[in-house]
N, C-alpha and C positions, 0 to 999 in steps of 0.2 A: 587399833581396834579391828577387829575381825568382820569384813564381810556380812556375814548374818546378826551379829548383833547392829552395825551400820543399818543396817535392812530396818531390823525391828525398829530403832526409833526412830526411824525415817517416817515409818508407816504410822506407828504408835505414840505421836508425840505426847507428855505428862500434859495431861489436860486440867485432871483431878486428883491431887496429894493425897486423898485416901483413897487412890486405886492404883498404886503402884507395882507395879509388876518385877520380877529379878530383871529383865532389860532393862528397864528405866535407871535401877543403883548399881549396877555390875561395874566395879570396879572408880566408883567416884569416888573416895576417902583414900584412894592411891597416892601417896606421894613419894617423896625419898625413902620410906620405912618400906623395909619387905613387906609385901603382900602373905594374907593367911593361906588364902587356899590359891591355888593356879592349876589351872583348865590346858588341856594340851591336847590335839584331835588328832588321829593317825588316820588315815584316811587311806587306807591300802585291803586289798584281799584278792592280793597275790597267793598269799596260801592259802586261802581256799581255794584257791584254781588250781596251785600242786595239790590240793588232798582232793580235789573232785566234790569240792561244793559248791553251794547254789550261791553263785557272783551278785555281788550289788552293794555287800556289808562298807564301803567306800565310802557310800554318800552318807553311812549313818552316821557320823559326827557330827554333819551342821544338820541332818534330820532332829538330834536329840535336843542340840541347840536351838533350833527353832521356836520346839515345844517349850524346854526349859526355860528360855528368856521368857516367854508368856504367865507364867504361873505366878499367882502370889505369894505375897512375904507368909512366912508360919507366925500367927498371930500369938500363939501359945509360948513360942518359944521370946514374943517381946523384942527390944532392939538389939538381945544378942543376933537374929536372924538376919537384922537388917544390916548390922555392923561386918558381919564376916561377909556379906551380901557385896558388901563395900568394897571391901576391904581382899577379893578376890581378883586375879589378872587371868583374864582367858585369854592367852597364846596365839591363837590361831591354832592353821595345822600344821603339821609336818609336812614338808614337802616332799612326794614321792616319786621319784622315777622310776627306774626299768629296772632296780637293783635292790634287791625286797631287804637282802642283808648289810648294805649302806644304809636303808631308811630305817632298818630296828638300831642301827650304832649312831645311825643321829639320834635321834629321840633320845637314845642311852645320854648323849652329849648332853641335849639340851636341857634333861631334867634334871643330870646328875647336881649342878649347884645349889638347886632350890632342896636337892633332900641333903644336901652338907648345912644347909640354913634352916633344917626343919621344918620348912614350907611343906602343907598338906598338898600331896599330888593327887589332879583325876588326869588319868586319860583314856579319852574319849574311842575304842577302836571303831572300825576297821576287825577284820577275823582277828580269831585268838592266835595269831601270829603277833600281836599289839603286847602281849604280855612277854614274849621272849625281849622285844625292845625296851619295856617298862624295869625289867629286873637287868637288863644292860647300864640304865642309870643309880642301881648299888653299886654294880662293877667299876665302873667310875668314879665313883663317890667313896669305894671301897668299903662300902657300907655292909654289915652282915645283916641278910632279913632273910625273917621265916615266910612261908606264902599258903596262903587259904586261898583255894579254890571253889566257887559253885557252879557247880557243871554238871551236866550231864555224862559227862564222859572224860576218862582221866586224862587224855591231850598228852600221852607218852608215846606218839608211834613213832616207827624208827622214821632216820629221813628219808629222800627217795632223794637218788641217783646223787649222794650227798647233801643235798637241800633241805633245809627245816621249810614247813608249811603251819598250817594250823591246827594239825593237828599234832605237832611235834616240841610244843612250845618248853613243857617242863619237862621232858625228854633232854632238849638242852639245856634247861636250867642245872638239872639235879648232874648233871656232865662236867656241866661249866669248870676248867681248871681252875677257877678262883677261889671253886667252894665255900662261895659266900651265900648260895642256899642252904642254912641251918635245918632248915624244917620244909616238908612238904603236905599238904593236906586239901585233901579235896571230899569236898561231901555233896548231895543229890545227884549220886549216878545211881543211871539203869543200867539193872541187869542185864537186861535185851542188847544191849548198846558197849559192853566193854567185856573186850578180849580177855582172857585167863592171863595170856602174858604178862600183856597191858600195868593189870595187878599184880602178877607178880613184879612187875621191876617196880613199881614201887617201892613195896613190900623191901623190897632186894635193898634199896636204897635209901631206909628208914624213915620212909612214907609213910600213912594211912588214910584211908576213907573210910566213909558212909555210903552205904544207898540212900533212894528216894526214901524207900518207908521206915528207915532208921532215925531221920533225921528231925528234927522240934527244934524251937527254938532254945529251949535252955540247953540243950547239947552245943547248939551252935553258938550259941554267945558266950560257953564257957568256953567254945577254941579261939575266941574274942581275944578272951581274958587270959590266954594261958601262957601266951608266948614268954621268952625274955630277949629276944628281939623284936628291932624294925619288922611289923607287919603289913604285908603289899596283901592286899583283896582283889582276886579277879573275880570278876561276876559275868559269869556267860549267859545270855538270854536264853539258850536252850534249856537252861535249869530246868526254867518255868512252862507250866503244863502249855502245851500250843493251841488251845482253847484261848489263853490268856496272851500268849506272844507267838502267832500267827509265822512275825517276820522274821524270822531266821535261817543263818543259814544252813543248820543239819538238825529240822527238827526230830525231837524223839519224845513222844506220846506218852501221861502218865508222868508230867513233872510235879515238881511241888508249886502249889496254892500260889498267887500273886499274895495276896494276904501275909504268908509268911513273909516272904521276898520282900518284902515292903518293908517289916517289921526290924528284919535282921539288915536292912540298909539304914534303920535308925540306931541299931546298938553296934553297926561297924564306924559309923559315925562319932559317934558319945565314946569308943573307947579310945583311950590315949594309946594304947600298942598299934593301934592304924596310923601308920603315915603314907600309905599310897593305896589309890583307888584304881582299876579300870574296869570299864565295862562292853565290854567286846560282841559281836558277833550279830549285832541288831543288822538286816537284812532288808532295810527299807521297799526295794526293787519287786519284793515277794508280799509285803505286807499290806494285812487286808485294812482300809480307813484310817492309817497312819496309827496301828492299835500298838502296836509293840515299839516305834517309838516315843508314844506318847508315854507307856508304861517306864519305858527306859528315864524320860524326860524327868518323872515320880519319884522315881530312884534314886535321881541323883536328889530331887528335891530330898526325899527324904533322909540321905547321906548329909546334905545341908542341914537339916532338921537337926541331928544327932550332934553332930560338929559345932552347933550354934552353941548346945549343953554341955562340952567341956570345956574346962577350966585351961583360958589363954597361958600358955608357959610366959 
């Protein structure tokens, strides 16, 4: 058991059986059977310190945790919510040292057998350097997946002095000699915010996006649905407008709606071509009333939400 869940029911002890919270059932109905979902925190932003952003996204893993354990069951969704509730193993973190491309090849490590077992992966970052390690566990697993990105900015810059950062994440991916990224896609970038280049190597390398004001949800739930591969989802908080997610680490003005963002964390949830979640780049260190991990915390809830409604393989 992980530290801050320790925390919460230390603090939180079940008083009353109808006010149970995700700490309270998080991972009780564990036993010999694989676990559904598993939780994994990367707790690094080393890359953002190579690409020159704003330092702290570290502690956002047991920030979102925090929140998360608090929240209640979705009543709507019955005891599908509370069984996958159950029936989840949150990991801990990754342990990181001084060696940003050791700690994205562990993580590649640890997650690679739960996606050979089909277990739904989140992980927790840390900068969008979290997603070069999270598609390190295809590569191990030898798995092919396509990747949907929401971000404000396509994350294809070259590396610096050899080094990937965070801003360099699918720059490696779409490189990678294993060429087990099929597909790349990213939707809610600003224009203000991404290089001609940038777009072009996508483009180069049978990429596409969206801008901010291209984007709705039924566009985005049919790239949900479109794949024919394993789909990995990175969700970067800068998506979202910074009215709504304060704490991050390279805000850009002018995202899309929390509302939407909410919406499409229940239909990346609910669709079966998801099997890996992260959610990157929360900035606790900068953030105003714990706003933007609390939102992050929603997210995942609502990612739970979605996953509670499809149908157990």
């Amino acid at each position: 058991m992980n530290q801050v869940l320790e925390e919460f029911r230390r603090k939180n002890p079940l008083a009353d059986p109808d006010d149970r919270r995700i700490g309270h059932l998080l991972g009780l109905a564990l036993g010999d059977l694989l676990p559904r979902v598993v939780i994994v925190g990367f707790p690094c932003d080393e890359g953002v310190r190579r690409n020159g952003g704003r330092i702290g996204a570290s502690e956002a893993p047991d920030a979102i945790r925090k929140h998360f354990y608090r929240l209640a069951l979705d009543q709507e969704a019955g005891g599908g919510f509370e069984s996958l509730v159950e029936n989840t193993l949150d990991l801990g973190n990754i342990r990181i040292g001084g060696d940003l491309e050791a700690a994205q090849a562990d993580l590649g490590r640890n997650i690679a057998g739960y996606l050979c077992e089909d277990v739904v992966l989140v992980v927790l970052g840390g900068g969008h350097e979290t997603s070069y390690g999270h598609f390190l566990g295809y590569v191990e697993a030898g798995i092919p997946v396509e990747i949907l990105n929401w971000d404000a900015h396509v994350d294809v810059r070259p590396l610096k002095e050899g080094l990937g950062h965070s801003g360099s994440p699918f720059r490696q991916v779409l490189l990678h000699p294993s060429g087990l990224c099929r597909s790349y896609r990213v939707v809610g970038l600003q224009r203000h915010s991404n290089a001609s280049t940038h777009l072009a190597f996508v483009r180069e390398h049978g990429g596409s996006f969206l801008f901010k004001e291209e984007c709705s949800e039924e566009q985005i739930s049919q790239l949900l649905d479109s794949g024919r591969e394993s789909l990995l989802i990175s969700l970067d908080m800068d998506v979202v407008d910074q009215s709504f997610a304060p704490g991050v680490s390279a805000p850009a003005v002018g995202g899309l709606a929390q509302d939407l963002i909410l919406d499409l964390a229940v239909s990346a949830g609910r669709s079966p071509n998801v099997r890996s979640f992260d959610l990157v780049e929360v900035n606790p260190s900068v953030d105003e009333s714990e706003r933007t991990s609390r939102l992050a915390a929603v997210m995942l809830w609502k990612f739970f939400s979605g996953l509670a409604q499809r149908p157990v393989r």
